[in-house]
Residue, then its C-alpha position, 0 to 999 in steps of 0.5 A: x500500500x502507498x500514500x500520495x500526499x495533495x499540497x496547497x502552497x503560497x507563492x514563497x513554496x510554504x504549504x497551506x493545506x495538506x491531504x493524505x490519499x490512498x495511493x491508487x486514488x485518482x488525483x482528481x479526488x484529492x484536488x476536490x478536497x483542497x479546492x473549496x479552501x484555495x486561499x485568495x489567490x491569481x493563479x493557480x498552478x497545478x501540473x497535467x495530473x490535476x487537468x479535468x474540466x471540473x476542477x478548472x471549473x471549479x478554480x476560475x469560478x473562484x476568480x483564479x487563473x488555472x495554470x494547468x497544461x493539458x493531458x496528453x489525452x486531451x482531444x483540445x489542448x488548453x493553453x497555459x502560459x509557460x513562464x507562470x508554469x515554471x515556478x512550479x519548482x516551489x511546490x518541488x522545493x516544498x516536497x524536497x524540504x518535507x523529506x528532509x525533516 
């Protein structure tokens, strides 16, 4: 058996909210959970695991840019803006940092 832990992280890499999932579990799943408690934000950046109507829905109805590149399996690839997604590292740099503690 595995985990798989969802994070919401400000924009200086510090996380705000956790979720520990069953490791089988979709990743939708544990982005549902968090999304209602999304601090006030301009965007939000997620990587291609999260990318579902449903949660960019759920994302832009609360006035927050979705940053999200599409799955592969996307009919319709939705665009993203390349800069913002690349400070994506900090949610990287928070996994790192939670492993050496």
């Amino acid at each position: 058996m595995n985990t798989k832990l969802h994070v919401i992280g400000n924009g200086a890499g510090h996380p705000l909210r956790l979720h520990l999932n069953v490791g089988q579990t979709s990743d939708y799943k544990g982005a549902e959970v968090l999304l209602p408690d999304l601090p006030a934000a301009r965007v939000l950046i997620a990587d291609r695991g999260q990318d579902s109507n449903k949660i960019r829905k759920s994302v832009t109805d609360q006035n927050i840019e979705a940053c999200i590149p599409s799955r592969k399996t996307r009919k319709k690839k939705i665009l993203y803006c390349f800069r913002t997604y690349r400070k994506r590292h900090k949610v990287e740099n928070l996994f790192a940092k939670a492993v050496r503690v």
